[in-house]
C-alpha positions in Angstrom: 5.7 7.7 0.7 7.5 4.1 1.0 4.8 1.3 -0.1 5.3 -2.0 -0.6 3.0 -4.7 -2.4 3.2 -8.1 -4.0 4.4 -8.1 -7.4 1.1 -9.1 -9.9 3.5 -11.1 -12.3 4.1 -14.5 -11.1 8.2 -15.1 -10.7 7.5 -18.4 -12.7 7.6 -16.1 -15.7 9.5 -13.5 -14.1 13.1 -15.5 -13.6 12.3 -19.3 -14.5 15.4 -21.2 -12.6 17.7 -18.9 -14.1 18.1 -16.1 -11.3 21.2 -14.5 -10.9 22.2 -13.1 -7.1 24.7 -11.2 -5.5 25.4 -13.6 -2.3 27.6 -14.8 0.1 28.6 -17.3 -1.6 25.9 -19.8 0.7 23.1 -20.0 -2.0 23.1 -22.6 -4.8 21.3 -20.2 -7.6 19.4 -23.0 -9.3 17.4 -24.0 -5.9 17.3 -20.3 -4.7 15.5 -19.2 -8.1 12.9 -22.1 -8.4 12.2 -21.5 -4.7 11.2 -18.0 -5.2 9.7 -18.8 -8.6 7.4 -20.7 -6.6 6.5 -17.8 -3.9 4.7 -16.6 -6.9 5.2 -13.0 -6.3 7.8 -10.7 -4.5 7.2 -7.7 -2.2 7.9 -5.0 -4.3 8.6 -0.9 -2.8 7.4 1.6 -4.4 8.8 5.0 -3.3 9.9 7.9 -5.6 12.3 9.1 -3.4 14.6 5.7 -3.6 13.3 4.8 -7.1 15.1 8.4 -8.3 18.3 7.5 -6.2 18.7 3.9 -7.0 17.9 5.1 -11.1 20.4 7.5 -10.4 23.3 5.4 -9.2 22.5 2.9 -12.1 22.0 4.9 -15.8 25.9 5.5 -16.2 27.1 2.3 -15.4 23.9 0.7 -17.7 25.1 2.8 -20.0 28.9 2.4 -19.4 28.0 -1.5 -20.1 26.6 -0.3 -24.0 22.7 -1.3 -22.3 21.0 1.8 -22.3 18.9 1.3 -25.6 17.3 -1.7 -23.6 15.5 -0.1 -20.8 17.1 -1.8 -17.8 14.6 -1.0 -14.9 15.9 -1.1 -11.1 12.9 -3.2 -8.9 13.5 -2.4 -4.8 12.0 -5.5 -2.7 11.4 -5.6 1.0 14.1 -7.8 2.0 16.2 -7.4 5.2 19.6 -9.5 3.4 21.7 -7.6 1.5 21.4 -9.2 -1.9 20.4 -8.5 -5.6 19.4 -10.3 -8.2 18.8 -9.6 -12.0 16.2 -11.1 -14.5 15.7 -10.4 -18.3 15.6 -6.6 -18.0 15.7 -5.8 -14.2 18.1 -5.2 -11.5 16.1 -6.1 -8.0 17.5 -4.8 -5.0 16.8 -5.7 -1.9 15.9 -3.2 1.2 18.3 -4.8 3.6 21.0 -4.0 1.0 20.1 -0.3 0.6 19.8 0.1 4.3 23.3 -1.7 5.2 25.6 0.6 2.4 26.6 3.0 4.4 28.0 4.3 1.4 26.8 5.1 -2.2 29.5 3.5 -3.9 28.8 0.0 -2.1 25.5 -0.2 -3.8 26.8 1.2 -7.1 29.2 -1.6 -6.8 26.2 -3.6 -6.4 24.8 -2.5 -9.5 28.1 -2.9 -11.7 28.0 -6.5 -10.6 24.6 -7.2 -11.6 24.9 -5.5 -14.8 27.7 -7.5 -15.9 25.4 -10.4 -15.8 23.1 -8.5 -18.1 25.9 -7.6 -20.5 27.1 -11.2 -20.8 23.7 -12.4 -21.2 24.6 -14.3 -18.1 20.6 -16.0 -17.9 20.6 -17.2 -21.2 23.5 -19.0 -21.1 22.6 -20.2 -17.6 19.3 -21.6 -18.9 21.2 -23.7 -21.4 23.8 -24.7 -18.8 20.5 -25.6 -16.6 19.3 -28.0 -19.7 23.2 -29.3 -20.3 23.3 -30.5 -16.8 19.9 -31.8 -16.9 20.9 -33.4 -19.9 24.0 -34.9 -18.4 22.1 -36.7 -15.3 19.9 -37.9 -17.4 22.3 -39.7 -19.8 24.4 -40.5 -16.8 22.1 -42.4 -14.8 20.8 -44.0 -18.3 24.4 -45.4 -18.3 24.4 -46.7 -14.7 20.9 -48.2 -15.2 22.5 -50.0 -18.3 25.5 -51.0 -16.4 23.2 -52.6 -13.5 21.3 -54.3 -16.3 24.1 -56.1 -18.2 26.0 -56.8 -14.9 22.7 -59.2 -13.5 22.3 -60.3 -17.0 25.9 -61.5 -17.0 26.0 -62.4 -13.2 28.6 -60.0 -12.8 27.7 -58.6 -9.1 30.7 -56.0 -9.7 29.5 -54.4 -13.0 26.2 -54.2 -11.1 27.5 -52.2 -8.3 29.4 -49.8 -10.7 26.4 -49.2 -12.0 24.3 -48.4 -9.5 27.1 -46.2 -8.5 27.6 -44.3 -11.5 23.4 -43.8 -11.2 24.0 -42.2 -8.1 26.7 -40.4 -8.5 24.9 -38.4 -12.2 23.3 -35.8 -10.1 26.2 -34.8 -8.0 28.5 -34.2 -11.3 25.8 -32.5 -13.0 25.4 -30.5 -10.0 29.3 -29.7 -9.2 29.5 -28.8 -13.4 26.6 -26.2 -13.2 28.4 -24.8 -10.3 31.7 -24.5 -11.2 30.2 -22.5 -14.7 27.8 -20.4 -12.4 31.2 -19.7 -10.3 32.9 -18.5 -13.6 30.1 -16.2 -14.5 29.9 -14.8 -11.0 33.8 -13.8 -12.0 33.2 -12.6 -15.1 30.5 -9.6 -13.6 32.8 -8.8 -11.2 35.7 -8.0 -13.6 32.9 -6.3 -15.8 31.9 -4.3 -13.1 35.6 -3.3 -12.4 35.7 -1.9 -16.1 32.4 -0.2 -15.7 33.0 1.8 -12.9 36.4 2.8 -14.3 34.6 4.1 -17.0 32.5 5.6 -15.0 35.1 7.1 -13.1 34.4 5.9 -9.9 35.9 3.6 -7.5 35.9 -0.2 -6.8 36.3 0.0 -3.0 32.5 -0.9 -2.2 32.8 -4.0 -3.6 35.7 -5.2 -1.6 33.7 -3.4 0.8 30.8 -5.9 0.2 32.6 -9.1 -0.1 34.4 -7.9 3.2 30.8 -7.8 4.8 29.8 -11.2 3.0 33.7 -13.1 4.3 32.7 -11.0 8.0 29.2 -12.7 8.2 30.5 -16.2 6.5 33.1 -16.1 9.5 30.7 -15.0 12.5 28.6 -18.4 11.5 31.5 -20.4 11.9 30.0 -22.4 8.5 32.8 -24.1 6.5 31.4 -24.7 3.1 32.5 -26.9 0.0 34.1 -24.8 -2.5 33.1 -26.9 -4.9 29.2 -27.0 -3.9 28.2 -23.2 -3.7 27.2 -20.7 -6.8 29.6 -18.3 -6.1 33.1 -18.0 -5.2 33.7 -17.5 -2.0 34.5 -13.6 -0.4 37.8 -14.3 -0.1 38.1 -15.6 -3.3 36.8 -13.2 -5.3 38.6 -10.3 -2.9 41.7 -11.3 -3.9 41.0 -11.8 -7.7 39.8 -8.5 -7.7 42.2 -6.0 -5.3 44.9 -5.5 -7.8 42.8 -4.1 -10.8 40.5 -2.5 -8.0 43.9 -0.6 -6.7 44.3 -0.2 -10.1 42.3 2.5 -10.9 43.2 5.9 -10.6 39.6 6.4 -9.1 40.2 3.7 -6.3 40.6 6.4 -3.8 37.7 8.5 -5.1 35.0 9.4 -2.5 31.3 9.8 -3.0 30.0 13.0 -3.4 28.6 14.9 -0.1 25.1 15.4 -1.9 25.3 11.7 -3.3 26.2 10.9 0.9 23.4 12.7 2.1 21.0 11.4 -0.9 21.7 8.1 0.3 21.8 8.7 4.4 18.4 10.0 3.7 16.9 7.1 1.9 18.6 5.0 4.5 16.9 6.9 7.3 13.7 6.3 4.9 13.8 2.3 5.0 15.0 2.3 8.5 12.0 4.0 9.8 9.6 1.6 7.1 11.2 -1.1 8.2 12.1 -0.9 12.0 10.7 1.5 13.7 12.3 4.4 15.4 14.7 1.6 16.9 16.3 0.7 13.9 17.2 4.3 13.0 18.8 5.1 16.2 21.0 1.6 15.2 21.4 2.8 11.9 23.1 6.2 12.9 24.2 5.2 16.2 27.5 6.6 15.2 26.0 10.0 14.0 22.6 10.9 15.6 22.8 14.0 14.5 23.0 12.9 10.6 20.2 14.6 8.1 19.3 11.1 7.1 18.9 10.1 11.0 16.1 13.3 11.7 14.3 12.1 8.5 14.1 9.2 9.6 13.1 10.0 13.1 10.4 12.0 11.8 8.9 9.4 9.8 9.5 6.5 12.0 7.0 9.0 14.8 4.7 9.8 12.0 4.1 5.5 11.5 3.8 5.8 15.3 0.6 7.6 14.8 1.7 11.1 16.2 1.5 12.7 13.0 1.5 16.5 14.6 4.8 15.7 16.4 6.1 14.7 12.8 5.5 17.5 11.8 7.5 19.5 14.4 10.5 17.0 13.4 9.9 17.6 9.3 9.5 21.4 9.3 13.3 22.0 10.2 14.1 19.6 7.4 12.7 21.6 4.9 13.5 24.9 6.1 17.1 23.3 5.4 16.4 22.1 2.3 13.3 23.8 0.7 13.3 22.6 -2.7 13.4 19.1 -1.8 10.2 17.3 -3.1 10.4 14.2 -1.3 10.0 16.0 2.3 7.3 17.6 1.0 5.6 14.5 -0.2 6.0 13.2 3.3 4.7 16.6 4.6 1.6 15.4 2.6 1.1 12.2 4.2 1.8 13.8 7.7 -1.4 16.2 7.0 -3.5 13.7 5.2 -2.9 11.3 8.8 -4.7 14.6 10.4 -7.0 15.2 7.7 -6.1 18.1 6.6 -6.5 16.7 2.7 -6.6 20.1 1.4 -2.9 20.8 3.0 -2.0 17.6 1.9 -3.2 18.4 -1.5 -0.8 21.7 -1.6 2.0 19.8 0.0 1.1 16.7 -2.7 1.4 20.0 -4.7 4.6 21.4 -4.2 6.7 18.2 -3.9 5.1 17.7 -7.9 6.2 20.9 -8.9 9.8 20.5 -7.7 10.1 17.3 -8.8 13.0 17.0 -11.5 11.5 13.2 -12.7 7.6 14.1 -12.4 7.2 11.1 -10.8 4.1 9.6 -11.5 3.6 8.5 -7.8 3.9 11.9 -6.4 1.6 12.7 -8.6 -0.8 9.9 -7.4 -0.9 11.0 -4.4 -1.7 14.6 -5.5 -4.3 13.4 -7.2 -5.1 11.1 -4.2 -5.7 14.0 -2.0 -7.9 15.8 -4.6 -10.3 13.5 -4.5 -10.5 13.1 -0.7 -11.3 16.3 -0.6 -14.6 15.9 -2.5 -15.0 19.0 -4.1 -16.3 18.5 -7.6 -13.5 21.2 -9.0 -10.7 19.1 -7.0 -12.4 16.0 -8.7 -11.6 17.1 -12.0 -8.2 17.8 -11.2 -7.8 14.6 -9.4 -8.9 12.4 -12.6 -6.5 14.5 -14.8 -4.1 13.7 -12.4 -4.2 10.1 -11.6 -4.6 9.7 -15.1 -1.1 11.4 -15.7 0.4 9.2 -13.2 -0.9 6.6 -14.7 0.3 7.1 -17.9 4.0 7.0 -16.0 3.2 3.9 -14.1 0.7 1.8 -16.2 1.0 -0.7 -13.6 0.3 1.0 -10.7 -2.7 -0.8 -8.9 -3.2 1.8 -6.5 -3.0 5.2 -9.2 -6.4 2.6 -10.6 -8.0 2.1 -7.4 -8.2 5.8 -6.6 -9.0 6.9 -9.8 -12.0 4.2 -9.5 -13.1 6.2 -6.5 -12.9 9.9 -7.8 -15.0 8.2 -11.5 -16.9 6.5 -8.7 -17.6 10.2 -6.8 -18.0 11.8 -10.0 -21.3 9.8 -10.7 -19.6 8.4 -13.8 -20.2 4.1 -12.6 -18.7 2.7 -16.2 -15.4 4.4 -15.7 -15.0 3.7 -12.3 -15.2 0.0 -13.0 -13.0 0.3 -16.0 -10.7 1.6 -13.4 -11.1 -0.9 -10.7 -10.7 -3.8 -13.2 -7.6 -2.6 -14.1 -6.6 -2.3 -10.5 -8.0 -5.1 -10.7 -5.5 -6.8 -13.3 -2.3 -5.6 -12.6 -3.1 -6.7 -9.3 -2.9 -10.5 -10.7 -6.6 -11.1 -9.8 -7.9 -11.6 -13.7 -11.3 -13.4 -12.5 -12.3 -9.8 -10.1 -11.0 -7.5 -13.3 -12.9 -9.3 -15.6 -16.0 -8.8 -13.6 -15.6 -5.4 -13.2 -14.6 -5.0 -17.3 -17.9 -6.8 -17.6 -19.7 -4.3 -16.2 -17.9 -1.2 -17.4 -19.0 -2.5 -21.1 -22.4 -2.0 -20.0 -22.0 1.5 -19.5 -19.1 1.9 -22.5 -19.9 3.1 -26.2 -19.3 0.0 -28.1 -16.4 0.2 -29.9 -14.7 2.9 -27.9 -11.2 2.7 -26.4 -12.4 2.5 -23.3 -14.6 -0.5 -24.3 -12.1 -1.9 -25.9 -9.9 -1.9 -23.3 -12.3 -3.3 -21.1 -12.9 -5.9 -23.4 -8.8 -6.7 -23.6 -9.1 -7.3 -19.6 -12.4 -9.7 -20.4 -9.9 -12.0 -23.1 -6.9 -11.5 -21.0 -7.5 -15.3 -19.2 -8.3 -17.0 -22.7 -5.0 -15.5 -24.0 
């Protein structure tokens, strides 16, 4: 199941000014980052079926790029451009890029990219080019302020209006300089990427195939921008800097795998039907209806359409093709929990757990999830032991807290069940709520247990 929630962590600590994007070329970085820094939180998806995909397009070119000891997480956001961005330790990627790929090896491009900024340590030295620049404004319109000064002091009109020129002008050449670096680094990660999917033995045609798309959309706007005022080089730019060691490779020709393909029409089916409806998956394999990622998406895009039995009609066929696939299981479990049938669901939630390669800690949420609903106090059991686990895999997971609040909450046990709704609670970014509920979980904890403890870590958090 595709969800989608606001990040708890504010961007402000997140990405600073120092966000690094995969654009057009339209966006200068600086403004871009501070005016998502100050959006406070980003629409983050949660689905195990993309998260597995996405994880597995990225871990050999993470590790192609010597980064796998530093845990380099991939964050999907519901966003309708096709962009991507990277902070510290995470490569986010938007929806809208997921959905437009039409191949795997455009988004892998994508990811090669990104991590080049990581491997450079692209942010860092962006943060100190941010300072530099400030730095040289700051001096430069010192200068022009001093200019202005000694040309009235000296009734010299001209020196004054040099000065207040050279004020003026200080923010524009701090500007242009921090530019033209952020250009540089944008080339640098896409030569890194070049040598990472080389190494990876796979080919650098989606990302001429993405800059193609960006130079296609930069051309249908009819914009004509300042080469010297964007972030990034411009499509064309970077196409040509990069076709001969693209060609290069003696994988430029390689093709994705037919079982990558259909991974990634599926998950595209997936976002279409999350995203737009039934409409937008007809668009998005308007040119093969009949494509496995097309049906999936059809029957989920009728389930969200509240007919949840004629979902079920489209699914079944799905999995008769492919029966140990544990994501149109999961989706079987949603269909029969929409019908209340939480006891089917349950087995569905089930099955899809036991064929999971990743045990994914979602899938196992929502087994636990449908557990509970069904009320049963030997299903409860199971259900806590269960949203626990997934828990454990996801520590910051509101949702795996709120329902195991309820099943505590069922269970008669009232001091767990607001342990777990103030951690819900706190990894939902509302520390005032959690600290409520930890307030009134102590009352019901052994002092000094771990559980009061914990609680009490949720009651400091704010003074910390």
């Amino acid at each position: 199941m595709m969800t989608i929630r606001r990040s708890c962590r504010s961007l402000a600590s997140m990405m600073r000014p120092t966000l690094i994007a995969l654009t057009a070329g339209a966006l200068v970085v600086a403004q871009g980052a501070v005016a998502l820094a100050q959006s406070q939180s980003l629409p983050i998806v949660r689905d195990a079926e993309i998260e597995a995909l996405v994880t597995d397009y990225a871990t050999p070119i993470i590790n192609a790029a010597g980064l796998g000891k530093r845990a380099i997480k991939v964050v999907l956001v519901n966003n309708s451009s096709f962009n991507a961005f990277v902070d510290g330790r995470r490569i986010f990627i938007n929806t809208g890029a997921l959905l437009q790929a039409e191949t795997p090896n455009e988004i892998i491009g994508v990811i090669a990219h990104e991590t080049g900024h990581l491997a450079g340590g692209h942010q860092f030295k962006l943060r100190e080019q941010l300072a530099n620049a400030k730095t040289m404004a700051v001096v430069a319109g010192l200068l022009g302020v001093g200019a202005i000064v000694g040309g009235a002091a000296a009734g010299a009109s001209g020196l004054s209006k040099a000065g207040a020129g050279i004020a003026m002008g200080a923010p524009e050449v701090a500007m242009r300089s921090l530019l033209n670096y952020q250009r540089t680094e944008e080339m640098a990660a896409d030569r890194s990427a070049i040598t990472y999917l080389a190494a990876t033995q796979q080919s650098a045609k989606g990302m001429l195939t993405t800059f193609e798309r960006f130079s296609n959309a930069l051309s249908l706007t009819g914009t004509r921008m300042d080469p010297y005022r964007i972030s990034h080089p411009l499509p064309r730019e970077r196409i040509a800097n990069l076709e001969t060691l693209a060609r290069a490779s003696p994988y430029f020709d390689k093709k994705d795998s037919p079982a990558l393909q259909q991974r990634h029409d599926l998950m595209r089916g997936k976002i279409a039907a999350y995203t737009g409806g039934g409409a937008s998956v007809l668009q998005t394999f308007r040119k093969d209806p009949q494509n496995i990622g097309a049906r999936y998406g059809d029957a989920i895009a009728t389930y969200l359409n509240g007919s949840a039995q004629s979902a079920l009609t489209k699914l079944d066929p799905l999995i008769k093709e492919q029966p140990k696939n544990p994501y149109f299981y999961e989706m079987r479990g949603e269909m029969l929990l929409k019908q209340n049938k939480v006891q089917d669901a349950a087995n569905a939630f089930e099955k899809a757990s036991s064929l999971d390669p990743r045990k994914s800690g979602l899938i196992r949420m929502n087994y636990g999830r449908a557990l509970m609903l069904t009320g049963t106090p030997a299903n409860l059991k199971i259900a806590v032991d269960e949203l626990k686990t997934s828990i454990g895999r996801d520590r910051e997971s509101p949702a795996g807290y709120a329902y195991l609040a309820q099943a505590y909450g069922q269970m008669g046990d009232m001091a767990l069940s607001d342990l777990a709704s103030a951690n819900e609670k706190f990894y939902s970014g509302k520390i005032q709520d959690a600290q409520i509920f930890a307030t009134r979980a102590q009352r019901g904890l052994k002092s000094g247990s771990p559980e009061w403890i914990q609680a009490q870590d949720i009651i400091s958090a704010k003074r910390k």
